[in-house]
C-alpha positions as CSV (number, residue, x, y, z in Angstrom):
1,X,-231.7,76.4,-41.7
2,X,-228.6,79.0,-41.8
3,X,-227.7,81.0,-38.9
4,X,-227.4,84.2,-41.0
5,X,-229.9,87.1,-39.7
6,X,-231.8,90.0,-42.0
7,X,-228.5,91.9,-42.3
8,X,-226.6,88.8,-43.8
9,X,-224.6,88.5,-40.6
10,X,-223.6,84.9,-39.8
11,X,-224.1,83.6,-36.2
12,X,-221.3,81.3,-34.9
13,X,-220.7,82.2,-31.4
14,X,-222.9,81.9,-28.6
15,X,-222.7,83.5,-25.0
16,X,-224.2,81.3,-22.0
17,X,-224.8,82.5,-18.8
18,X,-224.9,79.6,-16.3
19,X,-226.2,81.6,-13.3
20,X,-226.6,85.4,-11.9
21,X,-225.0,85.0,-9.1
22,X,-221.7,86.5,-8.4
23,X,-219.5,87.4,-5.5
24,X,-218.4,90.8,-6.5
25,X,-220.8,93.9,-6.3
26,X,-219.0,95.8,-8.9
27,X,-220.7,99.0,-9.5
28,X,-221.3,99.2,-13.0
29,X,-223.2,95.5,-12.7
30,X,-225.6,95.8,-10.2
31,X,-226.6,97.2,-6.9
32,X,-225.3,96.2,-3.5
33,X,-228.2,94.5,-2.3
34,X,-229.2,92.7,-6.0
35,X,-231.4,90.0,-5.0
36,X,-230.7,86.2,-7.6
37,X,-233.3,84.4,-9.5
38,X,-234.1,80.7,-7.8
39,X,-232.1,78.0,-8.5
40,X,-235.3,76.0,-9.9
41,X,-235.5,78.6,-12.7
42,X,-232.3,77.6,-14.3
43,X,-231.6,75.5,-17.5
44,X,-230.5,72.0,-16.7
45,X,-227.2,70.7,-17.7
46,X,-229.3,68.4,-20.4
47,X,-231.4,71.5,-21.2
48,X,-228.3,74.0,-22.2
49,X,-226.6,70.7,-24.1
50,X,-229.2,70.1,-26.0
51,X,-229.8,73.8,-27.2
52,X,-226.3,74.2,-27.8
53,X,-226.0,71.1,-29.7
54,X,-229.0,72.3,-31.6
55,X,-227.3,75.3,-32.3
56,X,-223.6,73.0,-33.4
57,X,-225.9,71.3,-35.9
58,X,-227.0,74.7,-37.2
59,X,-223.3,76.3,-37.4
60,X,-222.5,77.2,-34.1
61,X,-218.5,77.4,-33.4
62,X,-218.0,78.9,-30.3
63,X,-219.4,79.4,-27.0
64,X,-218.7,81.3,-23.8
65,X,-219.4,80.5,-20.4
66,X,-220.6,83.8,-18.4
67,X,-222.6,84.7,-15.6
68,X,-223.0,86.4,-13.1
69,X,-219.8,83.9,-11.8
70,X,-220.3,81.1,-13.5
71,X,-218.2,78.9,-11.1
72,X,-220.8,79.7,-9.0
73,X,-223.1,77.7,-10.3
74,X,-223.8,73.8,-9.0
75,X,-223.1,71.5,-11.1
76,X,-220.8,73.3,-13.1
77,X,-218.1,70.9,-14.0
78,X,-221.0,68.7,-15.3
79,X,-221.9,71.5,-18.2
80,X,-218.6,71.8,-19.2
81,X,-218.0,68.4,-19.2
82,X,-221.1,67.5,-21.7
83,X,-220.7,70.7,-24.0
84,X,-217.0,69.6,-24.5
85,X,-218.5,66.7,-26.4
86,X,-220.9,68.8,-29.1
87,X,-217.3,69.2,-31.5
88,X,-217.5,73.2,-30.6
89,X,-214.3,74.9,-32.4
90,X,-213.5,76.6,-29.1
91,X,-215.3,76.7,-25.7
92,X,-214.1,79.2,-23.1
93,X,-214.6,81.3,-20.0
94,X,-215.6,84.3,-18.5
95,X,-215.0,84.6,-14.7
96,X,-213.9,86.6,-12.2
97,X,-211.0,84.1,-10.8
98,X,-211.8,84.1,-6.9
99,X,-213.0,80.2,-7.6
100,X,-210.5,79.7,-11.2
101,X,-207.8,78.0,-9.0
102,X,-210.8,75.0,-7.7
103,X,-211.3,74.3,-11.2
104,X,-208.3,74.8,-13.5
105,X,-208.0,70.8,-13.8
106,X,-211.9,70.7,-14.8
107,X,-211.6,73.0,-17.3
108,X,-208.4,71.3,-18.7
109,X,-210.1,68.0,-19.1
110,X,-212.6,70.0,-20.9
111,X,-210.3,71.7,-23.5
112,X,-211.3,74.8,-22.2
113,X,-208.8,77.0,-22.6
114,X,-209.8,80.3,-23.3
115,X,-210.2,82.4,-20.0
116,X,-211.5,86.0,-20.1
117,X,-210.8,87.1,-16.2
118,X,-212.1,90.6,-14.8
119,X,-210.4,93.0,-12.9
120,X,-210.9,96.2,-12.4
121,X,-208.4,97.4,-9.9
122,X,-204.4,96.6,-9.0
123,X,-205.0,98.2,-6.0
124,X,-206.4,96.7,-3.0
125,X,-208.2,99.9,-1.5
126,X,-209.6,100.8,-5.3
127,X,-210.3,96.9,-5.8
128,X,-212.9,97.2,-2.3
129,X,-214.4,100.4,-3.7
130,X,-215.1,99.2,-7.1
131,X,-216.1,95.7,-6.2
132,X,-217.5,95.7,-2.7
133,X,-215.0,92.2,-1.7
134,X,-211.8,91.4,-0.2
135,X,-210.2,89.2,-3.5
136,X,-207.9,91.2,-5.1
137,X,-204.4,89.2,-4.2
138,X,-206.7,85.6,-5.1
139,X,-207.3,86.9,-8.4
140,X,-204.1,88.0,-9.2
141,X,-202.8,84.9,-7.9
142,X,-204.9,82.5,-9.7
143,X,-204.6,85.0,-13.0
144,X,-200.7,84.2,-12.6
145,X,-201.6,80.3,-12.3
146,X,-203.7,79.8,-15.3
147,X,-200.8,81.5,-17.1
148,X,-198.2,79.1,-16.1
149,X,-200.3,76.2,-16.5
150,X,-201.1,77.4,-20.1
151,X,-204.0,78.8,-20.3
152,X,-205.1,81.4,-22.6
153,X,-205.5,84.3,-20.1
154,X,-206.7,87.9,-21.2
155,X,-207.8,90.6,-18.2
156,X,-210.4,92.6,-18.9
157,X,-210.5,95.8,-17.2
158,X,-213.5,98.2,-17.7
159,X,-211.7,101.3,-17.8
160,X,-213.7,104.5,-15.9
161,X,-212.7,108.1,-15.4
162,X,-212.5,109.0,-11.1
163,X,-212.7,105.3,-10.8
164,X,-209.7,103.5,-11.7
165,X,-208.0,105.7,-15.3
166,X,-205.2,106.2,-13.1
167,X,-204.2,102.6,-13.1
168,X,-204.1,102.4,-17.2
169,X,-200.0,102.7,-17.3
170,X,-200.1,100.0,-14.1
171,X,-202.2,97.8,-16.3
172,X,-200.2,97.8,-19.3
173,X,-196.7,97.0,-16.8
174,X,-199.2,93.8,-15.5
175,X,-199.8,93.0,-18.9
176,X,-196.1,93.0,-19.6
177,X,-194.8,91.3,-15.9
178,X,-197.2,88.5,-16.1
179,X,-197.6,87.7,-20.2
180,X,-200.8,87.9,-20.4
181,X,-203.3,90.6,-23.0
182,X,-205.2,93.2,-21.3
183,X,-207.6,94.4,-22.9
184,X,-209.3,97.9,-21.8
185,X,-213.2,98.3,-21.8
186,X,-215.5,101.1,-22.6
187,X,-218.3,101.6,-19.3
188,X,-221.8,100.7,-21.1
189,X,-224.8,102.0,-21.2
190,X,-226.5,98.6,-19.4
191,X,-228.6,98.8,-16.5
192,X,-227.2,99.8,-13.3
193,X,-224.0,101.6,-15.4
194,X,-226.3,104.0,-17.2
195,X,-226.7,106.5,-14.4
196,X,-222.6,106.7,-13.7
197,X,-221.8,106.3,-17.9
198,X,-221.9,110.3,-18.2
199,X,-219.5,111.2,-15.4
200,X,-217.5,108.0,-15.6
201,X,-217.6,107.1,-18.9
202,X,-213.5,107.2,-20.7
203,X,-213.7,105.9,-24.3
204,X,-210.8,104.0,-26.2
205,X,-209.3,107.0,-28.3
206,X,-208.5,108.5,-25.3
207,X,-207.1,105.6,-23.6
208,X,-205.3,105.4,-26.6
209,X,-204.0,109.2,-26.4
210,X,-202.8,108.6,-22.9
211,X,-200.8,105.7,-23.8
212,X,-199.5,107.3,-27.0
213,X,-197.6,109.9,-24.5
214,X,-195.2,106.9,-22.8
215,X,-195.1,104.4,-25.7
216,X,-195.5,103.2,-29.0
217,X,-198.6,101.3,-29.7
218,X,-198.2,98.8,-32.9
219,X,-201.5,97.7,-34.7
220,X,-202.5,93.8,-34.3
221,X,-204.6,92.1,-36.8
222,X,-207.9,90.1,-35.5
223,X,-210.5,88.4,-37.0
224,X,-213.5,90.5,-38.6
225,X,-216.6,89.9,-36.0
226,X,-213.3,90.3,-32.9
227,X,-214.8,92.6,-30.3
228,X,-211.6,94.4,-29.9
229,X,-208.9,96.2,-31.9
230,X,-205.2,94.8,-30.5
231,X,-201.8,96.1,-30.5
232,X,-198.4,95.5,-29.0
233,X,-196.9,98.3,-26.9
234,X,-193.1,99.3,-27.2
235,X,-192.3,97.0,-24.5
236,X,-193.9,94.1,-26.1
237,X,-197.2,94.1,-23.6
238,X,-200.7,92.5,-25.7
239,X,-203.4,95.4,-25.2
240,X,-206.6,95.9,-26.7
241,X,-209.3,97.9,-26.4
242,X,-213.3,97.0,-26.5
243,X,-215.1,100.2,-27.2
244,X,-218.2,99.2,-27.8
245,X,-220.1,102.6,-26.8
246,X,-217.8,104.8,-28.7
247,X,-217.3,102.4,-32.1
248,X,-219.8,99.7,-32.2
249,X,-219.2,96.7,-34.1
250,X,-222.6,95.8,-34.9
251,X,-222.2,94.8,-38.7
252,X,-219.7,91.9,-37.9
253,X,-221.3,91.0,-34.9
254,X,-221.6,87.1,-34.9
255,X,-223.3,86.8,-31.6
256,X,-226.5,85.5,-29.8
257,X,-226.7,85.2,-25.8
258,X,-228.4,82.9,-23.8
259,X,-229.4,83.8,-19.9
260,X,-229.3,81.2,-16.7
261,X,-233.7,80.8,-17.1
262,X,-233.5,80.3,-20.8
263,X,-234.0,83.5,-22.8
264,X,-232.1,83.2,-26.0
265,X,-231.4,86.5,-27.3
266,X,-230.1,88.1,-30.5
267,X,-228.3,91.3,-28.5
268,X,-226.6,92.1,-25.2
269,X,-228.3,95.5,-25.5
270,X,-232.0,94.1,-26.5
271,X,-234.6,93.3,-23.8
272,X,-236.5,91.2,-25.9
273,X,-235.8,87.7,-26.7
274,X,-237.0,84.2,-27.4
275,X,-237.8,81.9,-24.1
276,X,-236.9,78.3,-25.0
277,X,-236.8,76.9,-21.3
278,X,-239.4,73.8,-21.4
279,X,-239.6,73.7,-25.7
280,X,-239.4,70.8,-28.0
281,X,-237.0,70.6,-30.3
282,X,-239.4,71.6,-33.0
283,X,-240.6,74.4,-31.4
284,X,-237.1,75.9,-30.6
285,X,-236.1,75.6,-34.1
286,X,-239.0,77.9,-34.7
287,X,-237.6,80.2,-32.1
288,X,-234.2,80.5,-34.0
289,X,-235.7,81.4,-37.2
290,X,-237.4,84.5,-35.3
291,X,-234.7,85.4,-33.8
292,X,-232.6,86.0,-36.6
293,X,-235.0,88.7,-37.3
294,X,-234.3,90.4,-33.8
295,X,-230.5,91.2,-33.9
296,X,-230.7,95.2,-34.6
297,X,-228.6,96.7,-37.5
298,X,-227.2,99.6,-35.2
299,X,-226.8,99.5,-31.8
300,X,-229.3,100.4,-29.5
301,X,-229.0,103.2,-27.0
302,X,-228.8,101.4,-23.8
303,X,-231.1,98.9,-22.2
304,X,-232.3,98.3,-18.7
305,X,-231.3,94.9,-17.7
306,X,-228.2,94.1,-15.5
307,X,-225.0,92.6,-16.8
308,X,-225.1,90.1,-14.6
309,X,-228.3,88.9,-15.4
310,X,-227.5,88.5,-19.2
311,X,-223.6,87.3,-18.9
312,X,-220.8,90.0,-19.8
């Protein structure tokens, strides 16, 4: 069996939320008071090797750690450790960063090496609003120490009108100052975002625009399924923008996403999915087959689930 869905699109890269947990309340992710799945309902360590492994065998490249936090979850260093052995072309990390400093030399050991670290705010007062926590000079920090240890660190900052659009130009100086890609985000239309998108919502030709007024922006080139568009600023700062609301890229997506309790699904913005939590090897097989005939050929309008619950 090929990993190539209905619409001839070839799936190599895989997105694995360890847990749901996280330690931010950011307002576009879920509600203050979010209540967590159970720690019982969660894949084991062997239980997520085995799938990805599964998945290697079938022509899986990549995969990328997500939560919720997903240094939140126990036993965390042990995933990484055994999916470090499957030959993956390139295992990485989505996080937050409050814990990235506890686990830098894990993740080293690991070859993981690739870190995707959100933040949403330079400020400290905006940072609180926008995130409900106290972390913003530990992220920063620990952003600045994966750097210098060497690290392949890009910031992702979900960009939202009232919220935080007047910090695009402090972004791109950050970007600059500390040598590291930001990349700007389009609000989505995912669960407890959808009833702010209208009012908030700031899409990446306008970013764009706004930049255009202070600098030059020079076009980089990325690979074809790349869920952003890249370019170096006048100054030499890596940006890029992921406007996934405004210009999908559904026909090169190369993605499927598996959550903490074992739903393997073929879309971030698709409820349905595949559970494979408790499943032979056999059966899962059969469970991949169906799923290539899930991912949709447009993008769907929004869905109901939280981000946290799926992975970002």
């Amino acid at each position: 069996m090929n990993l190539i869905d209905d619409h001839g699109r070839r799936i190599k890269k895989l997105r694995v939320s360890l847990t749901d947990k996280c330690n931010l309340r950011c307002h576009y992710c879920m509600p203050v008071n979010q209540t967590f799945m159970d720690d019982s309902n969660y894949l084991s360590p062997d239980e997520i090797t085995e799938i990805v492994g599964e998945l290697v065998g079938l022509g899986l490249e990549e995969v990328r750690l997500t939560g919720g936090e997903p240094l939140m979850r126990r036993g965390f260093s042990e995933i990484v450790d055994k999916l470090s052995g499957l030959g993956l072309k390139k295992l990485a990390l989505t996080t937050n960063g409050i814990y990235l400093d506890k686990y830098l030399d894990v993740l080293k050991a690991a070859r993981v090496f690739h870190l995707n670290i959100s933040l949403d705010s330079l400020d400290e007062e905006n940072f609180k609003k926008i995130t409900f926590a106290n972390h913003l000079k530990k992220v920063v920090a620990n952003i600045k120490l994966a750097h210098e240890a060497g690290f392949i660190v890009r910031v992702n900052t979900v960009m939202m009108k009232g919220v935080n659009d007047h910090e695009l130009f402090d972004f791109v100086d950050f970007a600059n100052d500390v040598g590291v890609e930001v990349r700007f985000l389009e609000l989505m239309r995912i669960g407890f975002a959808c009833s702010d998108q209208k009012d908030q919502f700031l899409s990446a030709s306008e970013m764009m625009k706004l930049l255009k007024t202070k600098m030059e922006l020079k076009s980089v080139s990325s690979p074809h399924d790349s869920t952003s568009f890249n370019f170096l600023t006048s100054s030499g700062a890596q940006i890029g923008f992921i406007a996934s609301e405004s210009q999908p890229f559904c026909g090169q997506c190369s993605r499927w996403r598996l959550s903490a309790d074992g739903i393997l699904r073929a879309c971030l913005l698709k409820d349905d999915g595949k559970k494979i939590q408790a499943m032979t090897s056999e059966k899962r097989m059969e469970m991949y087959r169906e799923l290539l005939g899930m991912k949709p050929a447009m993008r769907p309008v929004e869905v109901s689930h939280h981000m946290n619950a799926i992975g970002g």
